[in-house]
DRENDO-1510 file (C-alpha; in Angstrom, 1 decimal, always signed):
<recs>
REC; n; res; u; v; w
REC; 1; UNK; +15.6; -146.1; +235.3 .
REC; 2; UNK; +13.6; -146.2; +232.3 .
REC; 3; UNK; +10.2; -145.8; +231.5 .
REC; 4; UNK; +8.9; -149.2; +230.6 .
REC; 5; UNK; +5.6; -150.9; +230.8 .
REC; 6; UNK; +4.9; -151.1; +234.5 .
REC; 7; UNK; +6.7; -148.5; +235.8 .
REC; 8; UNK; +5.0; -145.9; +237.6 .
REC; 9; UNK; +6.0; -142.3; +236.3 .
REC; 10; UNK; +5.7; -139.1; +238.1 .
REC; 11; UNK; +5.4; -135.8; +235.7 .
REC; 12; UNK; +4.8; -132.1; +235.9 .
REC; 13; UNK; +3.1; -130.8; +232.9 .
REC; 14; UNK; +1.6; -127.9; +231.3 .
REC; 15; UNK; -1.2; -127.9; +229.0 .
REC; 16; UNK; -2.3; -125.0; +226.2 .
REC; 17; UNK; -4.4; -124.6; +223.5 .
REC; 18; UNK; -2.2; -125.1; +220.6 .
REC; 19; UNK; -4.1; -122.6; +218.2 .
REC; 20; UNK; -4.4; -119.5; +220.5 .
REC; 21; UNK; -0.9; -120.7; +222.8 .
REC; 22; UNK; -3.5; -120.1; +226.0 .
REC; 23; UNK; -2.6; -121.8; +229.2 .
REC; 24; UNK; -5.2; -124.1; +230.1 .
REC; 25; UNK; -3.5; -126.3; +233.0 .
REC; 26; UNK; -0.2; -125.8; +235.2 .
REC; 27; UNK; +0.1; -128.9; +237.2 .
REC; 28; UNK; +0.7; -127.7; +241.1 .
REC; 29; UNK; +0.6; -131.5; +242.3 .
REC; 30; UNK; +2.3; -133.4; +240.0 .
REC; 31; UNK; +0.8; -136.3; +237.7 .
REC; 32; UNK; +1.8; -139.8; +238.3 .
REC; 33; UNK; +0.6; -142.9; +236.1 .
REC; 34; UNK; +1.3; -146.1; +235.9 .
REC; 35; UNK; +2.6; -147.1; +232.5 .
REC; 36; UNK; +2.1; -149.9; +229.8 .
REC; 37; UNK; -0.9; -149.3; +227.9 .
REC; 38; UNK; -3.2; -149.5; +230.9 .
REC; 39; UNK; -5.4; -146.1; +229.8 .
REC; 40; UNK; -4.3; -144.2; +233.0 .
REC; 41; UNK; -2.8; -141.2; +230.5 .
REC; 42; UNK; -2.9; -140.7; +226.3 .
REC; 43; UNK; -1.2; -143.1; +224.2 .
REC; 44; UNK; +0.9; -140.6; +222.5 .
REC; 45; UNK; +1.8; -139.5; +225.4 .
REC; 46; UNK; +2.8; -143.0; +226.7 .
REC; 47; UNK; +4.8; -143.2; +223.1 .
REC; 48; UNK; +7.4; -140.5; +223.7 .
REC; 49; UNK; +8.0; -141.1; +226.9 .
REC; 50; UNK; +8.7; -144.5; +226.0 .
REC; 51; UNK; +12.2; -145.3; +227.0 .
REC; 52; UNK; +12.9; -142.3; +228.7 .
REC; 53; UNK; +14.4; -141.2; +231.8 .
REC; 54; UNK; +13.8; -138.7; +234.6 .
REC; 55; UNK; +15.4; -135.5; +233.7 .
REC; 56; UNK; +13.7; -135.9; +230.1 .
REC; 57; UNK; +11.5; -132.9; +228.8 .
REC; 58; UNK; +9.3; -132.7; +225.7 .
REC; 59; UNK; +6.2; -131.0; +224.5 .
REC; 60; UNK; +3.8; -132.3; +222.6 .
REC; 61; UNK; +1.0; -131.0; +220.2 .
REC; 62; UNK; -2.2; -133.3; +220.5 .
REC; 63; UNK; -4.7; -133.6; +217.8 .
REC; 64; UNK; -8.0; -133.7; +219.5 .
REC; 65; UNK; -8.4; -137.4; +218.5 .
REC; 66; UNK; -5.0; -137.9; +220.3 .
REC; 67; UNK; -6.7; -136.2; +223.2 .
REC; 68; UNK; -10.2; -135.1; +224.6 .
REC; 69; UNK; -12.1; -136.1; +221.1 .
REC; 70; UNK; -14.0; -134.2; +219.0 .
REC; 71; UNK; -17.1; -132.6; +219.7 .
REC; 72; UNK; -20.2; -134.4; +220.0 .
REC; 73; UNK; -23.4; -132.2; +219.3 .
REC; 74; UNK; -25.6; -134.7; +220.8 .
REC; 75; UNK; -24.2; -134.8; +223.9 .
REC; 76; UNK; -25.9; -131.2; +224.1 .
REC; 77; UNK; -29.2; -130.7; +226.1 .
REC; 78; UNK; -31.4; -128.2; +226.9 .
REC; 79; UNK; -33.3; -128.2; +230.0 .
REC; 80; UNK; -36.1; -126.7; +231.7 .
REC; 81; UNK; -34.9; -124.3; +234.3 .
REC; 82; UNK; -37.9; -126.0; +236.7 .
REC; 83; UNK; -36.1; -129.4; +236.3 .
REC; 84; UNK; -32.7; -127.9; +237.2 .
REC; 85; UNK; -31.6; -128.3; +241.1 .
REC; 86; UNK; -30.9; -124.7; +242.8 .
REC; 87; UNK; -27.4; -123.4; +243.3 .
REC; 88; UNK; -25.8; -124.8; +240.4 .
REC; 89; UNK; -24.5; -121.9; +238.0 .
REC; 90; UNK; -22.9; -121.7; +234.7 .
REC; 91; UNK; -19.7; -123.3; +235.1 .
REC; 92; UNK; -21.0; -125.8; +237.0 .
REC; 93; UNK; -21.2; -129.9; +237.2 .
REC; 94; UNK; -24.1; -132.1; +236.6 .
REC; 95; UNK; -24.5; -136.0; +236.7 .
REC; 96; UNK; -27.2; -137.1; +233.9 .
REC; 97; UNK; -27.3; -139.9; +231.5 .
REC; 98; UNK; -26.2; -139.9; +228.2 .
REC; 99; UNK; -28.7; -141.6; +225.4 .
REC; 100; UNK; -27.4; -145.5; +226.1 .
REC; 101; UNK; -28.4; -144.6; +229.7 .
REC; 102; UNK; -24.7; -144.7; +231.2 .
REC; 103; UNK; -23.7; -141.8; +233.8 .
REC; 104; UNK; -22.5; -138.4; +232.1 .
REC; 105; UNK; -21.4; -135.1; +233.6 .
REC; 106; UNK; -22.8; -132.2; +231.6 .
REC; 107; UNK; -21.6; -129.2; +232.1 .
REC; 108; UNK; -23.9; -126.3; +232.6 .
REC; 109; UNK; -22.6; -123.4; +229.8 .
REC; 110; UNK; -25.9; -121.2; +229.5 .
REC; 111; UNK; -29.2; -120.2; +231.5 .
REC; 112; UNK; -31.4; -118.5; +229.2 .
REC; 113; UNK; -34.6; -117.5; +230.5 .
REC; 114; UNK; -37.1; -120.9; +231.7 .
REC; 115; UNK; -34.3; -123.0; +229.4 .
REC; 116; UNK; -30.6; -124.4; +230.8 .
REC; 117; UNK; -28.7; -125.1; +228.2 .
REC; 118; UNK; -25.7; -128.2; +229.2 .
REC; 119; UNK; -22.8; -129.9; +227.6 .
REC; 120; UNK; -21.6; -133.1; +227.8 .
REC; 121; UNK; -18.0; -132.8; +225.7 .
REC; 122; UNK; -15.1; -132.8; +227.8 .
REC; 123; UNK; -14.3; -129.1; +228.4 .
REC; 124; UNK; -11.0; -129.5; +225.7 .
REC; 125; UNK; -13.2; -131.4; +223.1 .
REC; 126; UNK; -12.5; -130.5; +220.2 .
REC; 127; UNK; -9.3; -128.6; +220.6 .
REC; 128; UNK; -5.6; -129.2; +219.8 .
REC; 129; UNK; -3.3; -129.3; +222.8 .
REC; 130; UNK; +0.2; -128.6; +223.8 .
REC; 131; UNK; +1.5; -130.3; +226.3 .
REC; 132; UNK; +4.8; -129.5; +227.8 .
REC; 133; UNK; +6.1; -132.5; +230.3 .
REC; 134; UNK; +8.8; -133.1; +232.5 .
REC; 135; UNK; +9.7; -136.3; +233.7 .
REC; 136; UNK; +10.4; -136.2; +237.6 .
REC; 137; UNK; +10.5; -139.7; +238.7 .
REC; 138; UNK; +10.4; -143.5; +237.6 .
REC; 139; UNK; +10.0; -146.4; +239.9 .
REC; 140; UNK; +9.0; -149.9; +239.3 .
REC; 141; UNK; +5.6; -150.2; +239.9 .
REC; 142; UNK; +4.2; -152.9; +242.7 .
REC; 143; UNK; +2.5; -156.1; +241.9 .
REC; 144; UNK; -0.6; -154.7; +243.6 .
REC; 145; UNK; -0.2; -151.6; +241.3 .
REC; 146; UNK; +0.0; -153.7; +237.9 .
REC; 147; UNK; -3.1; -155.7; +239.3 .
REC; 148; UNK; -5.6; -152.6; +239.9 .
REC; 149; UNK; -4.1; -150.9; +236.6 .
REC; 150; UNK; -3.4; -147.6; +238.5 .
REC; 151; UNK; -0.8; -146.3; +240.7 .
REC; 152; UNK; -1.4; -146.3; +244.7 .
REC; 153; UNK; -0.5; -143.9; +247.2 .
REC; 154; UNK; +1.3; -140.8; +247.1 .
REC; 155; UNK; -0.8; -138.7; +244.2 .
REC; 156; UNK; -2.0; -142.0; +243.7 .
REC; 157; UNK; -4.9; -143.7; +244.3 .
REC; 158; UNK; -6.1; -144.4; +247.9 .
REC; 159; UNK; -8.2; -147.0; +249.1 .
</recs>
């Protein structure tokens, strides 16, 4: 079967950053999306696989428009360390609010004395990506599928 809008695709991939060839991601569950221009994966991505079958293998270099975005300076804070709950480290995940007030994870980079410095880019923002994919499986997606815009079930979504 082909991949056509509304089919649900199954993929292994690996990702790397494209200037330095460093593996980023190694898929151990495989990805599955449902596809057709319904956001659940990057549209140039969704473009080569386009008409392809299981079996079919590409990689892909991703500007970082194509992907994660650029880098957003103001989506850096710095924080008091007093404000900042105990236990989280660098490395770690928290839920603020960007400036329009909607949700944002930040992720914490630096503690530097009283201040914690956070950042709310997407960890790859800003960098060109490789992605090397694998297509494993194509099935027509169901009605209830194309109605929620996102694949159920197996490495799906779950309700």
């Amino acid at each position: 079967m082909k991949i056509q809008k509304d089919t649900v695709v199954t993929l292994r991939y690996k990702v790397a950053d494209a200037a330095t060839n460093r593996l980023l991601d190694d898929s151990r569950d495989p990805m599955v999306y449902l596809h057709g221009g319904y956001g659940n994966t990057f549209p140039k991505i969704e473009a080569a696989l386009e008409g392809k079958e299981t079996g079919f293998q590409a990689t892909l270099h991703l500007k970082p428009e194509d992907a994660f975005g650029e880098r957003d300076e103001a989506l850096m804070r710095t924080i008091s360390k007093a404000d900042f709950p105990p236990g989280v480290k660098v490395g770690g995940q928290l839920e603020g609010r960007d400036d329009q007030g909607q949700p944002q994870v930040f992720n914490v980079v630096k503690i530097k004395g009283p201040e914690v410095i956070l950042d709310g880019n997407h960890p790859l923002a800003g960098k060109s990506l490789k992605f090397s994919l694998s297509v494993t499986g194509v099935r027509m997606a169901t009605a209830e599928e194309i109605a929620h815009r996102h694949v159920h079930g197996e490495h799906g979504h779950h309700h």
